[in-house]
N, CA, C and O atoms as CSV, one atom per row, in Angstrom:
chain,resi,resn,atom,element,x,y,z
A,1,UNK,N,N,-37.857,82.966,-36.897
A,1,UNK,CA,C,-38.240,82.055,-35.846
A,1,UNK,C,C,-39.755,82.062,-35.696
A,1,UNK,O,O,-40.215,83.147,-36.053
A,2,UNK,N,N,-40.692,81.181,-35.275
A,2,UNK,CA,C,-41.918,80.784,-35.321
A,2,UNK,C,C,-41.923,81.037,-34.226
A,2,UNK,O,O,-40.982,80.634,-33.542
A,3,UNK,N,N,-43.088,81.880,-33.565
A,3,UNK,CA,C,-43.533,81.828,-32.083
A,3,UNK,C,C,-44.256,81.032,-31.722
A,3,UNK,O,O,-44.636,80.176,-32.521
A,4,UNK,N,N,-44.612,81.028,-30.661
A,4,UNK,CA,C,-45.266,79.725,-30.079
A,4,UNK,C,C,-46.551,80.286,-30.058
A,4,UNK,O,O,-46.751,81.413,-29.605
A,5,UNK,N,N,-47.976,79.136,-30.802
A,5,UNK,CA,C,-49.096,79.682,-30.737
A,5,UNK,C,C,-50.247,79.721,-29.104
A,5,UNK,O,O,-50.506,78.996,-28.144
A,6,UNK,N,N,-50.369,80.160,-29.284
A,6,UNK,CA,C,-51.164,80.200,-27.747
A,6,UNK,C,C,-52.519,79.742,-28.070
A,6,UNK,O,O,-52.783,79.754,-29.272
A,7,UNK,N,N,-53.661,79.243,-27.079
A,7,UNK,CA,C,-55.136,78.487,-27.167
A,7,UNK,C,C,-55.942,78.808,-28.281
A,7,UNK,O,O,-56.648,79.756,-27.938
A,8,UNK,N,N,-56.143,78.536,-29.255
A,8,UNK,CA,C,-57.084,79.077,-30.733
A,8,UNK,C,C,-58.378,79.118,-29.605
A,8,UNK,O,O,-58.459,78.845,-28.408
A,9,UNK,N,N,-59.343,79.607,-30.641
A,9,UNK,CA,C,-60.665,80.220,-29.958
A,9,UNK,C,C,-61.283,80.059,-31.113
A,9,UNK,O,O,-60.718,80.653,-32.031
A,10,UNK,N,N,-62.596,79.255,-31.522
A,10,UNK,CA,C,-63.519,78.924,-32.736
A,10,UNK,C,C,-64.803,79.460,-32.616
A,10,UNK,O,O,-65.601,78.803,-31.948
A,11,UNK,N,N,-65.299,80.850,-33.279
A,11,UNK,CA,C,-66.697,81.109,-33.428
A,11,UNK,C,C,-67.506,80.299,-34.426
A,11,UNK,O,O,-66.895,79.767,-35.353
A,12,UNK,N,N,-68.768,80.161,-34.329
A,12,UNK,CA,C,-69.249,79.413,-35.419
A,12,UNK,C,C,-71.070,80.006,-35.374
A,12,UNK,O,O,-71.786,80.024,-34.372
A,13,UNK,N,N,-71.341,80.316,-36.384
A,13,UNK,CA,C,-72.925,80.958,-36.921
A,13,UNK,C,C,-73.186,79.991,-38.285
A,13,UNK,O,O,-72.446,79.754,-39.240
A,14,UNK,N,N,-74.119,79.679,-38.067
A,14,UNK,CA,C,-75.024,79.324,-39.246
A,14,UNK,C,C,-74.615,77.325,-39.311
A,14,UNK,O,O,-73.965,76.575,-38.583
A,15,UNK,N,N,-75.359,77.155,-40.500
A,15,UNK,CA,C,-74.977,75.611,-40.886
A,15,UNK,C,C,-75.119,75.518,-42.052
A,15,UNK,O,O,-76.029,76.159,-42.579
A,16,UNK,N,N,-74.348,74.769,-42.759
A,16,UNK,CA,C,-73.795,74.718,-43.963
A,16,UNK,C,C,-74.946,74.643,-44.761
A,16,UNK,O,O,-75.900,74.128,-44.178
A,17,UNK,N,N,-75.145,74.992,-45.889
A,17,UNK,CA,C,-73.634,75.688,-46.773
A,17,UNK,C,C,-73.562,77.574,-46.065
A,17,UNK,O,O,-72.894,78.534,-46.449
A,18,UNK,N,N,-74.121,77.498,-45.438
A,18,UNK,CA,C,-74.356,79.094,-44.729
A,18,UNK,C,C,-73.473,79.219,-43.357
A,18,UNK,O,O,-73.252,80.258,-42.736
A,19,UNK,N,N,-73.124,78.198,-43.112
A,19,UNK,CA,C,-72.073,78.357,-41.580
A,19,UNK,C,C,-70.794,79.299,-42.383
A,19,UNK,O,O,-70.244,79.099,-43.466
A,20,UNK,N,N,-70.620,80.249,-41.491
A,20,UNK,CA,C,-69.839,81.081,-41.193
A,20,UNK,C,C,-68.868,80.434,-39.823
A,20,UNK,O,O,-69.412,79.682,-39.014
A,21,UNK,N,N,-67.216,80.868,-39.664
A,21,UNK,CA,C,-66.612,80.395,-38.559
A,21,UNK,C,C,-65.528,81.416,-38.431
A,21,UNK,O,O,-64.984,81.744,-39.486
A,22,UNK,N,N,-65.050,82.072,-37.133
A,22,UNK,CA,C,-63.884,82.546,-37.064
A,22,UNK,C,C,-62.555,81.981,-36.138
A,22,UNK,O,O,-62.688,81.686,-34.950
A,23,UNK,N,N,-61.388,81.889,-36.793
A,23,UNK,CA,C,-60.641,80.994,-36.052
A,23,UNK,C,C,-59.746,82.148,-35.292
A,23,UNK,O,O,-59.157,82.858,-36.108
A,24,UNK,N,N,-59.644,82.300,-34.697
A,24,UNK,CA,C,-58.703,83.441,-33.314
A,24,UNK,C,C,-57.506,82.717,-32.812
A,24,UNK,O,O,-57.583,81.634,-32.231
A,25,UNK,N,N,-56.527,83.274,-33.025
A,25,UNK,CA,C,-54.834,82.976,-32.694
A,25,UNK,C,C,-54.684,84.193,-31.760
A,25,UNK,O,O,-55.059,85.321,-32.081
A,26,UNK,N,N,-54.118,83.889,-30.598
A,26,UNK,CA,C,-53.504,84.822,-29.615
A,26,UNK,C,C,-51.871,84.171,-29.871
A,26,UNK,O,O,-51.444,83.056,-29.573
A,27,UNK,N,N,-51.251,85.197,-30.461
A,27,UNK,CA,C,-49.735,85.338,-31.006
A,27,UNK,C,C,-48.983,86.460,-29.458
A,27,UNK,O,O,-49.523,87.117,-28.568
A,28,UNK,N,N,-47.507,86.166,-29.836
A,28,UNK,CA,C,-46.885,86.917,-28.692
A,28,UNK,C,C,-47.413,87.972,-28.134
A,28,UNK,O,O,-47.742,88.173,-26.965
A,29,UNK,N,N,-47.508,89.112,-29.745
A,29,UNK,CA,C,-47.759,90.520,-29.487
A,29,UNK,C,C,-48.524,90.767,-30.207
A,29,UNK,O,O,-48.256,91.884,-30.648
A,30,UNK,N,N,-49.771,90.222,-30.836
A,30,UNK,CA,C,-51.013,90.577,-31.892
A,30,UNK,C,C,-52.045,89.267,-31.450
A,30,UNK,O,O,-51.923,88.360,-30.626
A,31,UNK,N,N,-52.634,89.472,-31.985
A,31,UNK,CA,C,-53.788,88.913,-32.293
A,31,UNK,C,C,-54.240,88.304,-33.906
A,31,UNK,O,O,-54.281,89.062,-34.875
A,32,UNK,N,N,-54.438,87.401,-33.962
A,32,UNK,CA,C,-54.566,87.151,-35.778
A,32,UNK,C,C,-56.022,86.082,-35.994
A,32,UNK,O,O,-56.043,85.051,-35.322
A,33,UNK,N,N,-57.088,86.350,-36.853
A,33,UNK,CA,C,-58.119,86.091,-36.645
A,33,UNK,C,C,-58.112,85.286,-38.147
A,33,UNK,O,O,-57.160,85.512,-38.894
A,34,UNK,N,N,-58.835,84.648,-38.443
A,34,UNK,CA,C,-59.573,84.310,-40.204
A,34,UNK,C,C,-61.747,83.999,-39.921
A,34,UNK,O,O,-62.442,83.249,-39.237
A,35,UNK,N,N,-61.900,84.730,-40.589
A,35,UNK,CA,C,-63.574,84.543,-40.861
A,35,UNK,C,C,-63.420,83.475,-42.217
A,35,UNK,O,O,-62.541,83.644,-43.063
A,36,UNK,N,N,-63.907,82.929,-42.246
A,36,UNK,CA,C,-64.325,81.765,-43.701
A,36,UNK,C,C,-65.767,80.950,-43.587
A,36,UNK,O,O,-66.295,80.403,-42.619
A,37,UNK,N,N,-66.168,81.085,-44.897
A,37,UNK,CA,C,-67.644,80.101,-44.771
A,37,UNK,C,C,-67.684,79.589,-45.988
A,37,UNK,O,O,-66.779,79.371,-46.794
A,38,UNK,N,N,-69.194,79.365,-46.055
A,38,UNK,CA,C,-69.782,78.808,-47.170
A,38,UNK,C,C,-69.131,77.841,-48.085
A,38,UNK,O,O,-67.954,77.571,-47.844
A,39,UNK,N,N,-69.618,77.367,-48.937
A,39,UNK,CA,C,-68.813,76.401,-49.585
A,39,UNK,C,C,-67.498,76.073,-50.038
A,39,UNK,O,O,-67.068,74.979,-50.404
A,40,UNK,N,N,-66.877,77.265,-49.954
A,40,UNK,CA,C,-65.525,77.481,-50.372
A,40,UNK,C,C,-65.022,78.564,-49.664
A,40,UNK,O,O,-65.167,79.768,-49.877
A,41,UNK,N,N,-64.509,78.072,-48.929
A,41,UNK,CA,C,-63.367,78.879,-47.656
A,41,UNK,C,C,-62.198,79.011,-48.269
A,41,UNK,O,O,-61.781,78.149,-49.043
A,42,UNK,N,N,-61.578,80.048,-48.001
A,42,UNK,CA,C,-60.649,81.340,-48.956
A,42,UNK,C,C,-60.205,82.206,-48.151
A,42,UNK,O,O,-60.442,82.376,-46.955
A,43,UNK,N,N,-59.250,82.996,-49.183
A,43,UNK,CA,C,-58.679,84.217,-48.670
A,43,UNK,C,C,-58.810,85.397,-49.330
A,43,UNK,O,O,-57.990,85.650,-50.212
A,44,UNK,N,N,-59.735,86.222,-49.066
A,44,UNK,CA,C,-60.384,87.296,-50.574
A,44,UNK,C,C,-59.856,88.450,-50.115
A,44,UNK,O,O,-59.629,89.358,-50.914
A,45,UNK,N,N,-59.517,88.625,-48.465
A,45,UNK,CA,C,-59.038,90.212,-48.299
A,45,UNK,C,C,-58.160,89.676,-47.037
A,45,UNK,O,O,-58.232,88.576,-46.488
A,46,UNK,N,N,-57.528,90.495,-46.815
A,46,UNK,CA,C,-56.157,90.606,-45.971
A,46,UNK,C,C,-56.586,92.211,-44.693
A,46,UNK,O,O,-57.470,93.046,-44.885
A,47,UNK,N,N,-55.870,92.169,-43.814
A,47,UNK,CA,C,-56.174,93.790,-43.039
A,47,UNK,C,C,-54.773,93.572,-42.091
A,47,UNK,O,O,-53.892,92.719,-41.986
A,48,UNK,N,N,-55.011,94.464,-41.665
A,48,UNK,CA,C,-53.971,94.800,-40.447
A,48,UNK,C,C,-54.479,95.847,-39.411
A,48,UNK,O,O,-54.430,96.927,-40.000
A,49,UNK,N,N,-54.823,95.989,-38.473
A,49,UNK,CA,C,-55.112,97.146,-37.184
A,49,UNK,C,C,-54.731,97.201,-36.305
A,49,UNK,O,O,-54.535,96.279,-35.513
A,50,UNK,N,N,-54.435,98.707,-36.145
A,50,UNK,CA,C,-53.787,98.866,-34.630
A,50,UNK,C,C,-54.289,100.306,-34.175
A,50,UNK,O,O,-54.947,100.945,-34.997
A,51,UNK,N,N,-54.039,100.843,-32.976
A,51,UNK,CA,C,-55.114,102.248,-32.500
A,51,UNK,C,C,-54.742,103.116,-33.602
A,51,UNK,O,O,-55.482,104.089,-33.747
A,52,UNK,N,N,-53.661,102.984,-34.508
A,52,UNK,CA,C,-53.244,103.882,-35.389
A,52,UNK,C,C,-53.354,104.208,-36.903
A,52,UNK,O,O,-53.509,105.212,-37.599
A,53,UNK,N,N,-53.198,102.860,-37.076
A,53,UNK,CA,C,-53.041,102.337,-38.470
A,53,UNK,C,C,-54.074,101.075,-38.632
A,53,UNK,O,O,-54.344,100.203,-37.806
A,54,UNK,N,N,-54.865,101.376,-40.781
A,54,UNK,CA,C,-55.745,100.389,-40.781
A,54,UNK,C,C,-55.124,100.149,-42.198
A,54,UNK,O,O,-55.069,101.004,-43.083
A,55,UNK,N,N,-54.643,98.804,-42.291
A,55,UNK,CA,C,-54.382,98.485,-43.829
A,55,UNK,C,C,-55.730,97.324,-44.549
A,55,UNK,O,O,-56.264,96.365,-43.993
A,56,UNK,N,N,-55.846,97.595,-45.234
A,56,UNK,CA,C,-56.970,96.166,-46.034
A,56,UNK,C,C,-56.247,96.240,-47.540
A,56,UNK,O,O,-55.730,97.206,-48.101
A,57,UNK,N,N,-56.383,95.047,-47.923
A,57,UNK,CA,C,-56.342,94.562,-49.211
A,57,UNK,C,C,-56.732,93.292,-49.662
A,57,UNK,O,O,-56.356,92.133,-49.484
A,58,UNK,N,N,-57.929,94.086,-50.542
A,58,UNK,CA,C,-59.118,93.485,-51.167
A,58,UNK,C,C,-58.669,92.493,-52.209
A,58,UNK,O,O,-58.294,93.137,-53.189
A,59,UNK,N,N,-58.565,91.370,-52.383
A,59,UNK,CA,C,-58.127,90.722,-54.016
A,59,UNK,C,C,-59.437,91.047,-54.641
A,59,UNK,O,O,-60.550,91.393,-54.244
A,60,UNK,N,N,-58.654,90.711,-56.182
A,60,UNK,CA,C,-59.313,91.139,-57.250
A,60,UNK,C,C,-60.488,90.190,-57.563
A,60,UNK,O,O,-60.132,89.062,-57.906
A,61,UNK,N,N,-62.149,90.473,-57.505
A,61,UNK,CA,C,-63.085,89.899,-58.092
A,61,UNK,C,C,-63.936,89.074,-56.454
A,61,UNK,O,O,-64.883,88.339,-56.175
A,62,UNK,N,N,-62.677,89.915,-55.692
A,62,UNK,CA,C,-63.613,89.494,-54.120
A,62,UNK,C,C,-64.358,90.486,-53.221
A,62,UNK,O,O,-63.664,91.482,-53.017
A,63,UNK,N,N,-65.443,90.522,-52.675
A,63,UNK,CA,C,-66.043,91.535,-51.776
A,63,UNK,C,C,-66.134,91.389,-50.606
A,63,UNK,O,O,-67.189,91.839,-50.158
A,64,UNK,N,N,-65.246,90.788,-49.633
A,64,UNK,CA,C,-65.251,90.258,-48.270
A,64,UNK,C,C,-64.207,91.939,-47.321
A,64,UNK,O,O,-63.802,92.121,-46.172
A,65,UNK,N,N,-64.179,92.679,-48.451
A,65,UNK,CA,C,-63.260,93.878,-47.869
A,65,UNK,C,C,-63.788,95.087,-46.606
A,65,UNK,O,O,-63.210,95.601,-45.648
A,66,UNK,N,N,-65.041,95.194,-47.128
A,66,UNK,CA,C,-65.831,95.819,-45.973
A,66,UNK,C,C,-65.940,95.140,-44.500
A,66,UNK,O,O,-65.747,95.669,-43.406
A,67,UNK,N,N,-66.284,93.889,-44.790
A,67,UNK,CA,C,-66.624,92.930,-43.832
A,67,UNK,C,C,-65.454,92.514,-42.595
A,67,UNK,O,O,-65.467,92.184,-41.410
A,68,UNK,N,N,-64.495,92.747,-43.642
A,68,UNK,CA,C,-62.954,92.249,-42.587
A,68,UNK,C,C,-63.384,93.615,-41.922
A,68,UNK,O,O,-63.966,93.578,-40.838
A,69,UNK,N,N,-63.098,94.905,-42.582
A,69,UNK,CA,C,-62.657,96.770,-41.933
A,69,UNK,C,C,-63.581,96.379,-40.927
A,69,UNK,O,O,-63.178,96.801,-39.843
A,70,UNK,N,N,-64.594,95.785,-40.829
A,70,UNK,CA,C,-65.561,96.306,-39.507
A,70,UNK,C,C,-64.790,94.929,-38.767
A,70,UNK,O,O,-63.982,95.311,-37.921
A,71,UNK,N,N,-64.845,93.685,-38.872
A,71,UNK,CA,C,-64.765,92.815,-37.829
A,71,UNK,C,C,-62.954,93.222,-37.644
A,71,UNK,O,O,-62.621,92.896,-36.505
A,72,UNK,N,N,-62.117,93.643,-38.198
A,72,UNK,CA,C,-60.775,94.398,-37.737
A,72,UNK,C,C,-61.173,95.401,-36.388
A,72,UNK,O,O,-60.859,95.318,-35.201
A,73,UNK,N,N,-61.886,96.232,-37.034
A,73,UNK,CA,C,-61.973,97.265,-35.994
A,73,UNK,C,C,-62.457,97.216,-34.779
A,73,UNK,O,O,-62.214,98.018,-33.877
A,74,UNK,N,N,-63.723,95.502,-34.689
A,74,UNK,CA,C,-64.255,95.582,-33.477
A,74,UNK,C,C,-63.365,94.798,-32.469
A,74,UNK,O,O,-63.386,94.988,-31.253
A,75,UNK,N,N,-62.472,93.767,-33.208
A,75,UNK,CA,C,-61.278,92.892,-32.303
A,75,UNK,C,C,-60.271,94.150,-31.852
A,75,UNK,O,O,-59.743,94.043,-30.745
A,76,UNK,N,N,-60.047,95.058,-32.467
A,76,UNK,CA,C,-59.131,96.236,-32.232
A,76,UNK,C,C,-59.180,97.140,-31.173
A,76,UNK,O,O,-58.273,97.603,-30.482
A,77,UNK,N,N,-60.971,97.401,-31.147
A,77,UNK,CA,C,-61.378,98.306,-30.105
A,77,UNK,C,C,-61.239,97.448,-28.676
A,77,UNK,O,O,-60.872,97.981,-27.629
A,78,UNK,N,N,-61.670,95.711,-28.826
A,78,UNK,CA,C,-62.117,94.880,-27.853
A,78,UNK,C,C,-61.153,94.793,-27.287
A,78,UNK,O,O,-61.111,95.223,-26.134
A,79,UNK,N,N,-59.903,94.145,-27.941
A,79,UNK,CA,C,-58.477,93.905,-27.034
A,79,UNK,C,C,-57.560,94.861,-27.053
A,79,UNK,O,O,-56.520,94.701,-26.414
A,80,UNK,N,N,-57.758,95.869,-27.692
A,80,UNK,CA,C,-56.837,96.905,-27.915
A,80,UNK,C,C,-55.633,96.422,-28.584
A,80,UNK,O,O,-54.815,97.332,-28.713
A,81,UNK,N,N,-55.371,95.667,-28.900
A,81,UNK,CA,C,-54.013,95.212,-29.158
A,81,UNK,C,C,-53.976,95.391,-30.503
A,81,UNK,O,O,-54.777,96.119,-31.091
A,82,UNK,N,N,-52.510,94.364,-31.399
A,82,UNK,CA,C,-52.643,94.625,-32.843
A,82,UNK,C,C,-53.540,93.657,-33.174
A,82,UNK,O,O,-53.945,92.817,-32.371
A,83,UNK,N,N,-53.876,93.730,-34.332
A,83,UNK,CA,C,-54.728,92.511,-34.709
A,83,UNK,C,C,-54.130,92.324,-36.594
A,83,UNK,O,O,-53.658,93.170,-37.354
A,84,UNK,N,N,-54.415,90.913,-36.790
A,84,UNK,CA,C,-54.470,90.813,-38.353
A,84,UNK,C,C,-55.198,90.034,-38.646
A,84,UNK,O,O,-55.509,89.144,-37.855
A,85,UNK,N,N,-55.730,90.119,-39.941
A,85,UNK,CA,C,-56.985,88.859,-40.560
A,85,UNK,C,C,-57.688,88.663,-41.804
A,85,UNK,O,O,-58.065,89.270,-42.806
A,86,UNK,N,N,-57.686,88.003,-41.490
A,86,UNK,CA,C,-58.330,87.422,-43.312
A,86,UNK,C,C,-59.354,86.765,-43.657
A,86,UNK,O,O,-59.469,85.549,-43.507
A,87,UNK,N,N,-60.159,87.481,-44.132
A,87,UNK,CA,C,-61.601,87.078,-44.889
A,87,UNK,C,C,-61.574,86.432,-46.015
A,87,UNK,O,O,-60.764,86.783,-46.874
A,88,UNK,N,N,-62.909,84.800,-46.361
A,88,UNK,CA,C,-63.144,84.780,-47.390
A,88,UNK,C,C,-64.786,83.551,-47.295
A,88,UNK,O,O,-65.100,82.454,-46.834
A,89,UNK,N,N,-65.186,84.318,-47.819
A,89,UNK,CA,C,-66.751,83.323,-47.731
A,89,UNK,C,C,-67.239,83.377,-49.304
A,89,UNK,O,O,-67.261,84.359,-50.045
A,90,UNK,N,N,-67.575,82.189,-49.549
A,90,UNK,CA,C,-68.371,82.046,-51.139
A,90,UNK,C,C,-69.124,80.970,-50.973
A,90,UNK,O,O,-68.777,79.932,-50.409
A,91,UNK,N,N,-70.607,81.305,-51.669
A,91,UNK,CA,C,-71.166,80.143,-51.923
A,91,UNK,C,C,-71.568,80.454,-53.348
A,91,UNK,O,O,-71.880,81.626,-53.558
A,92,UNK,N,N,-71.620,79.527,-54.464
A,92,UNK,CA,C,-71.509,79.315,-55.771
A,92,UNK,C,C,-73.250,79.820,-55.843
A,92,UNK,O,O,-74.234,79.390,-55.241
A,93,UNK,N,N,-73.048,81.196,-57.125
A,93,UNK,CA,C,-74.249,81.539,-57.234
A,93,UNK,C,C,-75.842,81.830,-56.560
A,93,UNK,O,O,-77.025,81.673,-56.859
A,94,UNK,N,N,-74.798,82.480,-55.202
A,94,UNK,CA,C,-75.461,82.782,-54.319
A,94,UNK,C,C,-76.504,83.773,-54.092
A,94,UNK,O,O,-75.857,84.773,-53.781
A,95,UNK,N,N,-77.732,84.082,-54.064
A,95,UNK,CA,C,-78.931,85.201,-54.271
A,95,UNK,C,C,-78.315,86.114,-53.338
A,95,UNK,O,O,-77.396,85.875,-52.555
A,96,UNK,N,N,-78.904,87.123,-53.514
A,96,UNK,CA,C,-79.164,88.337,-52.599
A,96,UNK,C,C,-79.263,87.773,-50.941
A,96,UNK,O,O,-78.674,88.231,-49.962
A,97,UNK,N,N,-80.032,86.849,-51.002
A,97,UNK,CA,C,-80.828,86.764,-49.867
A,97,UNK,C,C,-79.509,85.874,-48.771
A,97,UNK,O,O,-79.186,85.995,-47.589
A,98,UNK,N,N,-79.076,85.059,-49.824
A,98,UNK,CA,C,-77.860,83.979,-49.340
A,98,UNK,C,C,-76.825,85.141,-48.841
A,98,UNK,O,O,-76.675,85.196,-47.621
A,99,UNK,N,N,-76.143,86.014,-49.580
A,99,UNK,CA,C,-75.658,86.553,-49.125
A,99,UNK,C,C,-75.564,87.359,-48.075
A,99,UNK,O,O,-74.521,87.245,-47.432
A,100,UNK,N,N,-76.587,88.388,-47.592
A,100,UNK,CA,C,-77.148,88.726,-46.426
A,100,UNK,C,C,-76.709,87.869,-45.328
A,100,UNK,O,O,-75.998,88.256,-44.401
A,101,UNK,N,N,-77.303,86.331,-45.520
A,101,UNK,CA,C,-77.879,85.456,-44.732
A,101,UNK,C,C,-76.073,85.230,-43.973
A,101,UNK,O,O,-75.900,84.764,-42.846
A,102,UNK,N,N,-75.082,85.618,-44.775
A,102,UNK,CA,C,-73.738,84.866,-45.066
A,102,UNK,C,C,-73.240,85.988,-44.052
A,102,UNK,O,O,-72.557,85.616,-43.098
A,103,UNK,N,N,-73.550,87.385,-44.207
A,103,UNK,CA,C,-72.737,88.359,-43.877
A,103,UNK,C,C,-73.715,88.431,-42.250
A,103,UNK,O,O,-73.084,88.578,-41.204
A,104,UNK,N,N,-75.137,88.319,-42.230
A,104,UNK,CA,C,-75.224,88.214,-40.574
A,104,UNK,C,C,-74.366,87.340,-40.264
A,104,UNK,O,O,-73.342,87.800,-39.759
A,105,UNK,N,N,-74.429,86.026,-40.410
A,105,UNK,CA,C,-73.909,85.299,-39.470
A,105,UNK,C,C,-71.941,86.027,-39.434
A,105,UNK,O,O,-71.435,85.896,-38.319
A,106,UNK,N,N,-71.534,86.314,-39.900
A,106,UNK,CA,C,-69.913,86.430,-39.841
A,106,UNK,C,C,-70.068,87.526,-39.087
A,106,UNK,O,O,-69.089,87.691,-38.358
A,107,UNK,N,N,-71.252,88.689,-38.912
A,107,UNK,CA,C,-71.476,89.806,-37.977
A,107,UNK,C,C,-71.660,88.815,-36.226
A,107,UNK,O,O,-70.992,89.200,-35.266
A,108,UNK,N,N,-72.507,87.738,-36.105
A,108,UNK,CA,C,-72.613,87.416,-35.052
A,108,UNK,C,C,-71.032,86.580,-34.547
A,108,UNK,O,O,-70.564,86.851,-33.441
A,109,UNK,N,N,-70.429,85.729,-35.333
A,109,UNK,CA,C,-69.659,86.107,-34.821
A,109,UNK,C,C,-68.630,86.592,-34.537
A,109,UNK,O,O,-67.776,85.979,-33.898
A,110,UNK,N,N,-68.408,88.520,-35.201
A,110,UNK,CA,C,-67.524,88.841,-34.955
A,110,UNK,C,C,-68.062,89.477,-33.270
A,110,UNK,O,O,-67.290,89.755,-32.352
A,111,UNK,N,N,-69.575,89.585,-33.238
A,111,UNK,CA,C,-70.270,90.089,-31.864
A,111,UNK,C,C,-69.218,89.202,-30.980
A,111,UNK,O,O,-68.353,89.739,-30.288
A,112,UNK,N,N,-69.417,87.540,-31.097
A,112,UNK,CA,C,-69.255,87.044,-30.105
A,112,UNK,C,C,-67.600,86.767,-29.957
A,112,UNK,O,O,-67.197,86.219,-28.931
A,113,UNK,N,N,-66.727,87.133,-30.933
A,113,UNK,CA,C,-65.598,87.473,-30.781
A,113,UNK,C,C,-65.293,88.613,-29.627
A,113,UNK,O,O,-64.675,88.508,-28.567
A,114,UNK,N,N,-66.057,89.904,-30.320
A,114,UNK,CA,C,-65.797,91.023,-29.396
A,114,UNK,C,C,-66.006,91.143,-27.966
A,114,UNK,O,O,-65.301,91.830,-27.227
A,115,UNK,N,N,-67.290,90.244,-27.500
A,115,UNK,CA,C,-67.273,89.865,-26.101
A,115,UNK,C,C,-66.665,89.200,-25.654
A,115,UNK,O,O,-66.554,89.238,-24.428
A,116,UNK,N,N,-65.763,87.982,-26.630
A,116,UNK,CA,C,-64.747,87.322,-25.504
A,116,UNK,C,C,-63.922,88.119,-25.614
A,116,UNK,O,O,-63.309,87.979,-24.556
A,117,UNK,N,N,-63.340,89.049,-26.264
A,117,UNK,CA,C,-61.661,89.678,-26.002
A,117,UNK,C,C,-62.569,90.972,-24.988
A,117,UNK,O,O,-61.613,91.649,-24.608
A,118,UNK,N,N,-63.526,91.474,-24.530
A,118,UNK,CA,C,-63.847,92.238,-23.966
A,118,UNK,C,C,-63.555,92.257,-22.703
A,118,UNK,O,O,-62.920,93.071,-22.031
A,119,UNK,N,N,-64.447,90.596,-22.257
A,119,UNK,CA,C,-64.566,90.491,-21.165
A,119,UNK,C,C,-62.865,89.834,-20.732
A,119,UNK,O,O,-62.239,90.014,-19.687
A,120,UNK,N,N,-62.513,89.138,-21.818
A,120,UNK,CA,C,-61.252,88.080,-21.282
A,120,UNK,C,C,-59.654,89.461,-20.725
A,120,UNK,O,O,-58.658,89.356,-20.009
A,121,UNK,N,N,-60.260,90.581,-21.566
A,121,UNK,CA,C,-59.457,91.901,-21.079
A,121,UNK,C,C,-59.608,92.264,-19.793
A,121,UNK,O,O,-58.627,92.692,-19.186
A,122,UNK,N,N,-60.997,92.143,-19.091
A,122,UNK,CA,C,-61.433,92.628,-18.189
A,122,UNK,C,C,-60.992,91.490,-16.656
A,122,UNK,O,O,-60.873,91.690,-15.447
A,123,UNK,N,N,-60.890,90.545,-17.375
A,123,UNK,CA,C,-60.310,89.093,-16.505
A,123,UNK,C,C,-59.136,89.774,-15.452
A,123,UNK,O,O,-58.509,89.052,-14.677
């Protein structure tokens, strides 16, 4: 059976081809997030968190795996609840510098993720 989705919530950093976005699902009993950017929005790693348990899985020839473990852990600490989510950002032959540029912005907004489930806890 499909649960019923509750109000999505859209972060957004940067502007293309460098916009970063996270889409936030409040589900019955979890929380389920996706980060995606750059030119080709994807699914490169998978996670799961809860106060107990941390699963990630990285696909093969993708590096978005670190990036989920931290923005997992900060939706985890913020709402306490479960959380799940999935990373994937690429931009085609992207420098050093692009990349950086790719991974602040998906840091700001997992920031501004973590302050809405912070404060919306505190509601």
């Amino acid at each position: 059976m499909v649960k019923e989705l509750q109000p999505m919530v859209t972060f957004f950093a940067g502007t293309y081809p460098y916009q970063v976005r996270i889409n936030l699902w409040y589900r019955q009993d979890y929380l389920e997030f996706e980060c995606v950017g750059g030119t080709h929005p994807h699914v490169g790693a998978v996670a799961y968190g809860d106060e107990h348990v941390e699963l990630l899985y990285q696909f093969p020839d993708h590096k978005e795996g670190e990036l989920l473990r931290s923005l997992i852990k900060k939706v985890q600490k913020a709402s306490g609840s479960i959380v799940v989510g999935s990373c994937g950002i690429h931009v085609d032959n992207a420098t050093w510098e692009e990349i950086q540029l790719l991974v602040h912005h998906a840091e700001r907004c997992g920031e501004e993720m973590e302050r809405f489930l912070f404060y919306k806890e505190k509601a």
